[in-house]
C-alpha positions as CSV (number, residue, x, y, z in Angstrom):
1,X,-17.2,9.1,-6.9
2,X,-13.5,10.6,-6.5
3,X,-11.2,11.0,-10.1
4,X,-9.4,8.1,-9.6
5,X,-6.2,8.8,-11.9
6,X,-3.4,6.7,-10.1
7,X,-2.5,4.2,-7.7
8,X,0.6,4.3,-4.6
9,X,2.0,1.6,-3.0
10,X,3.2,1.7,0.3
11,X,4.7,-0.4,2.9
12,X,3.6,-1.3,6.4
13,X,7.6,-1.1,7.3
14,X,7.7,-4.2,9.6
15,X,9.5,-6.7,10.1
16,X,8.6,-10.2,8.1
17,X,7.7,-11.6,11.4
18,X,4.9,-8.7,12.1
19,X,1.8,-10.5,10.3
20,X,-0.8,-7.4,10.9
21,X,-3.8,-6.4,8.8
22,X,-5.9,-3.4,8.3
23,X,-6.9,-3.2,11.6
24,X,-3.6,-3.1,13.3
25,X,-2.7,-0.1,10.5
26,X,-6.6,1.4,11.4
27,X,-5.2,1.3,15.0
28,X,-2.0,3.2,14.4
29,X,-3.2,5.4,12.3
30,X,-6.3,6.8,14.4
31,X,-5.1,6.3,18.0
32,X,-1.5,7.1,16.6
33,X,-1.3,10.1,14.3
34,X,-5.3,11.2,15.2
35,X,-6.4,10.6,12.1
36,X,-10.3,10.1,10.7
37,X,-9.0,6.4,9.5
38,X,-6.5,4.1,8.1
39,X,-4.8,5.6,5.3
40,X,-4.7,3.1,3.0
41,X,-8.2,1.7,0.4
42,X,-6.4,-1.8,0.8
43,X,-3.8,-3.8,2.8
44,X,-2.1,-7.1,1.6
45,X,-1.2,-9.3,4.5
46,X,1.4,-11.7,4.2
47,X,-0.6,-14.6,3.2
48,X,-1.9,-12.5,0.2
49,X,-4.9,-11.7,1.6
50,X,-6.4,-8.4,0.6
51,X,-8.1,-6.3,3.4
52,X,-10.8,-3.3,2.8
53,X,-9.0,-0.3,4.7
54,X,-10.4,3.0,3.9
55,X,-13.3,3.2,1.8
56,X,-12.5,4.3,-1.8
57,X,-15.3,6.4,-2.1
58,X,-12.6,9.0,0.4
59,X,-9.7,10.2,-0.2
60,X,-6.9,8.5,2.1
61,X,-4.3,9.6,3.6
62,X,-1.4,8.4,2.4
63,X,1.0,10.5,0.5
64,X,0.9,14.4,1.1
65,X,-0.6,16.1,-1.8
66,X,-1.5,13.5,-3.4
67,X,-4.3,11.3,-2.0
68,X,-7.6,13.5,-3.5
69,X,-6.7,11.2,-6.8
70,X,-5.1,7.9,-5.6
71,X,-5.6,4.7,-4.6
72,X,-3.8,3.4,-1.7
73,X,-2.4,0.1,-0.9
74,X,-0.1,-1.2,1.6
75,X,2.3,-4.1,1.8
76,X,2.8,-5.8,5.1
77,X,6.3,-5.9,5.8
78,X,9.7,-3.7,4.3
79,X,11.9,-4.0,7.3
80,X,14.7,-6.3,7.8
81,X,14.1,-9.3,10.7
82,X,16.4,-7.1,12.9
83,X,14.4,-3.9,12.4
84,X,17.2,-2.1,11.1
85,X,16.8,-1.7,7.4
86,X,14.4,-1.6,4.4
87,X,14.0,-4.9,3.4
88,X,12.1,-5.7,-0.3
89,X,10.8,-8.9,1.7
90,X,7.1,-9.6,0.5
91,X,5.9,-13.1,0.1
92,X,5.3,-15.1,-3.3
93,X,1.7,-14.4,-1.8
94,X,1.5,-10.5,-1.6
95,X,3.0,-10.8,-5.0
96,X,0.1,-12.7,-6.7
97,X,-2.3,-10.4,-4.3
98,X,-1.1,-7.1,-5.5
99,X,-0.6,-8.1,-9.3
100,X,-4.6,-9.4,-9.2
101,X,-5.3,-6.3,-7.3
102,X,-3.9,-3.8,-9.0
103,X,-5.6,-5.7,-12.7
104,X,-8.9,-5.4,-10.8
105,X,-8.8,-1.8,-10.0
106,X,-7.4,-0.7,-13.4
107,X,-10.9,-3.0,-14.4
108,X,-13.1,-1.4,-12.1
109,X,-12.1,1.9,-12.0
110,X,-9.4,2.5,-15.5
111,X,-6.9,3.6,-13.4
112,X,-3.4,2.2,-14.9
113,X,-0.9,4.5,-13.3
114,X,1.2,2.8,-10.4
115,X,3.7,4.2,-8.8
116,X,5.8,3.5,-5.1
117,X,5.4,6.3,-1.9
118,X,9.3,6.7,-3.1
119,X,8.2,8.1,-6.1
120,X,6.8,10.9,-3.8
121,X,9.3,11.2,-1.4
122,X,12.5,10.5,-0.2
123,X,11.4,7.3,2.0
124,X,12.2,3.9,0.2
125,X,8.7,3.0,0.6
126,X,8.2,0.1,-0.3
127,X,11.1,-0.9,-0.6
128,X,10.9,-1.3,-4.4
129,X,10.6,0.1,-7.8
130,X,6.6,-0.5,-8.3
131,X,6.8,0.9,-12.5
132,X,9.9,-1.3,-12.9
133,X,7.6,-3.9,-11.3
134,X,4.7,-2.9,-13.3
135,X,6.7,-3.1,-16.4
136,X,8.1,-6.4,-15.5
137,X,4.6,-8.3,-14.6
């Protein structure tokens, strides 16, 4: 098993209407940037739902320089309805989804470090301060 010392979380950067999953992301991700995979371990649809993206057991590919140690996981959604804009627009759902998510991988695994894309570059991904978060939930 990887050293598993922190977690990232990202954004899909799509519009509220754009419902995808992991295999939409899988998609993009091989057929689009030539990639082995999906970057992301996990993907939390709109509804909440968590999907299985890349397996854990390899590093993703999800934020340069940084995935050997990380756990990814990606909100659907970020962008404003127009498709102009960042847009902190997750459901009540995703919320509940990632908080429960990110308890059971600090169970499974003792990792307890969270931390946005943003913190790792200058995107605004995801479109919100994930240790505020943490600190707040």
């Amino acid at each position: 098993m990887r050293d598993l010392n922190r977690i990232i979380v990202h954004c899909s950067y799509t519009p509220p209407s754009m419902n995808i999953g992991a295999e939409t992301i899988r998609d993009w991700h091989v057929n689009g940037n030539g990639w082995s995979d999906i970057g992301y371990h996990y993907v939390i649809r709109r509804n909440g739902e968590v999907e299985l993206g890349r397996p854990i057991e390899r590093a993703g590919a999800h934020v340069r320089g940084h995935n050997a140690d990380s756990i990814g996981v990606c909100l659907v959604g970020g962008m404003t309805k127009d498709k102009t804009a960042p847009d902190c627009n997750f459901t009540k759902a995703q919320w509940f989804a990632l908080a429960a998510l990110l308890a059971k991988l600090e169970a499974d695994y003792g990792v307890k470090t969270v931390y946005g894309h943003r913190d790792f570059s200058s995107k605004d991904c995801p479109c919100f301060d994930v240790r505020a978060w943490c600190s707040e939930s």
